[in-house]
N, C-alpha and C positions, 0 to 999 in steps of 0.2 A: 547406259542402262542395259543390264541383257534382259532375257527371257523370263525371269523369274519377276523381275520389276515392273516389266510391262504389264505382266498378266496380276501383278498386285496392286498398280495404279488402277488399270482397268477396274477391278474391285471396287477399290476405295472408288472410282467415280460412279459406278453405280450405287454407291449406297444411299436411302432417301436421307436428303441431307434438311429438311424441315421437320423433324420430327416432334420438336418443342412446341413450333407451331398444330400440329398433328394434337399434341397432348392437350397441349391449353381449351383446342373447341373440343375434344373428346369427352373430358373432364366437365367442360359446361354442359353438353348438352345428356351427360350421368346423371349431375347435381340436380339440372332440369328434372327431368324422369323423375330419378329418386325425390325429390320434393313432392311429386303431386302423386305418385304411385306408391312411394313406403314410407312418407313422413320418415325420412330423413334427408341431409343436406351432404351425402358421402358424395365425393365424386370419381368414387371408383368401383363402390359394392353394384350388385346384380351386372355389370356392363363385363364386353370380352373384345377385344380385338379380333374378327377374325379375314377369311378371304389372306388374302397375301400379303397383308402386314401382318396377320395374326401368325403366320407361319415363317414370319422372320424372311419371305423369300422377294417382298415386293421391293421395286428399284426407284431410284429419283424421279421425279415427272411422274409420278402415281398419280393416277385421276379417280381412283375410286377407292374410298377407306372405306371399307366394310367394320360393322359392330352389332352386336346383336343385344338388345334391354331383355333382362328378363323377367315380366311383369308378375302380379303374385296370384297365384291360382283362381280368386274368385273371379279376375279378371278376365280369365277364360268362361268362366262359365257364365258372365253374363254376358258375353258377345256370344257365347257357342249355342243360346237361348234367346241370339237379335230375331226377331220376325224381318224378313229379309236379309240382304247382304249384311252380315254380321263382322265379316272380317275388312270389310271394306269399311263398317263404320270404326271398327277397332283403329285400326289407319289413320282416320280421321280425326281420332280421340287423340292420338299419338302426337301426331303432327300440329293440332293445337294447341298440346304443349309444349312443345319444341320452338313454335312460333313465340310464347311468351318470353323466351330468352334471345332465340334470333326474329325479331318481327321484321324486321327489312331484307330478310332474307327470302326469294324463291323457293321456299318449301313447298311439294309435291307429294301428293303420294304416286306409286308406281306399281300398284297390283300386289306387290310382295316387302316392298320396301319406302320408308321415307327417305325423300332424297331433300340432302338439305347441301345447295351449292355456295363455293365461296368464289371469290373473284378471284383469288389465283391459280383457277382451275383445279382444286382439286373437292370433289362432292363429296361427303359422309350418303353412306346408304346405310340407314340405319331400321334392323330389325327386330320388331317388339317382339318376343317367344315367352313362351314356357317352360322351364324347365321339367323332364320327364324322369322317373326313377333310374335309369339307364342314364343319366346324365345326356343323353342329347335334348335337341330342344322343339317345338311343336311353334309353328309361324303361319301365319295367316295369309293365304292368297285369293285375291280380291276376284282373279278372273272369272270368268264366264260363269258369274252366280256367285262363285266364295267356295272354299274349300280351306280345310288344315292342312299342310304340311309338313313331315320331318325332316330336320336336319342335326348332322352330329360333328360338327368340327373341333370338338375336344380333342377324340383321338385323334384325329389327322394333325392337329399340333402337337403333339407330344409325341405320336412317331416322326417327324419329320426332325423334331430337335433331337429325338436320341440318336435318329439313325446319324445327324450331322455331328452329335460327339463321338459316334462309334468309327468315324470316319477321318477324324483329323479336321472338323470343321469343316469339309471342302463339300457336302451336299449344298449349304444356301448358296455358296457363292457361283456353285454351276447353275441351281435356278432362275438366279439374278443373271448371270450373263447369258442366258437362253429366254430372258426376257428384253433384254436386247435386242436378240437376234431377231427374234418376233418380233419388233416392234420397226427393226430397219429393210426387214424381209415380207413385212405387213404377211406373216405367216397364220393361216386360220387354225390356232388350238389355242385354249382355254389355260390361262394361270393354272389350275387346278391338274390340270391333264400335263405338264409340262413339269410339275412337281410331282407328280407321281409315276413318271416314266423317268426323271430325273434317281428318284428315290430309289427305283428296281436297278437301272441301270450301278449305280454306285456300289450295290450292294456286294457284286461280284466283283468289279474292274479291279484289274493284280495290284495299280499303283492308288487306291482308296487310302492311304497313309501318308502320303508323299503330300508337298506342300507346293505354292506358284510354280515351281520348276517343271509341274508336269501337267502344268495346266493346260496347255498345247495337245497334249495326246487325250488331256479328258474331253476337254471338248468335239477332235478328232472323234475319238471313240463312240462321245456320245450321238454326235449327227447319224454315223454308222448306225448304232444303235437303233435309232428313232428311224432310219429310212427303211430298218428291216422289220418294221412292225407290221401286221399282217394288214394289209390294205381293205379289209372286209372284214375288220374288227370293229363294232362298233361302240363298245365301252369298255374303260377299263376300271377296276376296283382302288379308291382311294386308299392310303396307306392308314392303318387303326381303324378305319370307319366299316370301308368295304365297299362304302359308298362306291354307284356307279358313276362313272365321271365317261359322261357320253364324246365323241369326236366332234369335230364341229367341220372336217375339211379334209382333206389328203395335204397333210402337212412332209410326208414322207416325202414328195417332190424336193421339195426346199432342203430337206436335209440331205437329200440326197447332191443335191447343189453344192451344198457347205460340206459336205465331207472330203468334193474334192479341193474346194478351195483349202479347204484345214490341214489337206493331204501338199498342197503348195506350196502355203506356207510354211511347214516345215521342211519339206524341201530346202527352201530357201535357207531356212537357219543350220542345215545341218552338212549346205556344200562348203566348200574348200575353194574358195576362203568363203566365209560366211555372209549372203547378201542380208543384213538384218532391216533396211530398210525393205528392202522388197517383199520381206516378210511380214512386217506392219503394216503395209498396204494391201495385204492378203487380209489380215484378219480385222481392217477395217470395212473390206467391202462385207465382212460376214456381221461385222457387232455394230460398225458406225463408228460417228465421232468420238464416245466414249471411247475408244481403244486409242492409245498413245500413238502418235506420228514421232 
């Protein structure tokens, strides 16, 4: 296997490999909704993928499928008219629906979201909204009293798939393995923050066309990238939305780590004669198991 294989197996093993499973409770728990909120039995109208499956960038072993219901306006206005916690009972309403299709399920609500878990670890948080003329959507959070909130992950999914066809496909697959990274580096940033430093980074890098074979130098590049981000920045603007996508950590430490490891690893593949195992032992302390031995 050379260079170009490795870093395509790697791929292929990050990709979420249950997705039928993913459709089938997604589908139910639409039908759900839609049954007692618009008299009808679709199991796909008002409902939307979002969070990092919605963005094509989330990896195997996902433990949180985000989806957001979009219930139909008067539904706002009579929770937005509760005497007392209104969005907290909205939740409430939600989530006893949800129970009629999963009833031996641990359903919860969670302040902003119902959380409805399955046994093979992975939860749906699912968020009842509104849709607003603007196309984003209006969601209820229950804390300290209740309050509305907006949110707009429309655009942030359709810029992150154009910019990933303007690029030769190779945007999702660097967010997928920088979810990796995060996950074998227990690195503090946010799915969201990680595709949109992802997104800027691609935009300019010389080889954005090039295919596996140069997957080595994006990665490379990219840690670079992410360790020169200003340490006393504290948000950055989502890609379509603008959305601010706040820090959660000095993650630039760690990249800073991986860039020299990245910097070794090619080392490695590019002396005379070439150590290609020494090289895969390189970019497994950086991604994990997923990366090929």
């Amino acid at each position: 296997m050379g260079l170009a294989d490795w870093f395509s197996t790697f791929c292929e093993n990050l990709r979420v490999q249950d997705g039928g499973t993913i459709s089938t409770r997604y589908k139910a728990i639409t039908q759900r909704l839609n049954t007692d909120y618009w008299t009808t039995t679709s199991e796909t109208a008002h409902s939307l993928y979002v969070g990092s499956y919605g963005r094509n960038t989330a990896i195997h072993g996902i433990s949180d499928l985000d989806m957001i219901f979009q219930l139909p306006y008067e539904v706002y206005r009579q929770y937005d008219g509760h005497t007392g916690n209104g969005q907290s009972a909205l939740l409430q309403a939600v989530k006893k629906s949800i129970e009629k299709t999963y009833a031996t399920t641990s359903i919860r609500g969670d302040g902003q979201v119902i959380l409805v878990p399955f046994t093979d670890g992975i939860t749906f948080e699912v968020v009842p909204a509104f849709i607003n003329k603007d196309d984003s959507f209006t969601y209820p959070d229950a804390n300290n009293g209740g309050r509305w909130r907006v949110t707009n992950p429309k655009p942030e999914i359709a810029a992150i798939r154009t910019r990933n066809a303007a690029c030769n496909g190779n945007l999702a697959p660097l967010c997928r393995m920088m979810r990796a990274w995060k996950r074998k580096w227990d690195v503090p940033i946010g799915g969201l923050l990680l595709d949109t430093l992802a997104y800027q980074f691609i935009d300019t890098w010389q080889y954005k066309d090039k295919s596996f074979l140069y997957y080595d130098y994006m990665c490379r590049d990219f840690f670079r990238f992410m360790a020169d981000q200003d340490k006393d920045q504290e948000y950055w603007k989502a890609p379509g939305s603008g959305q601010y996508v706040y820090g959660k950590g000095m993650f630039q430490w760690k990249a800073t780590r991986c860039y020299n490891i990245a910097v070794e690893a090619i080392g490695h593949e590019t002396s005379n004669p070439k150590q290609e195992w020494s090289a895969k032992q390189k970019w497994r302390d950086i991604f994990g198991t997923s990366f090929p031995d």
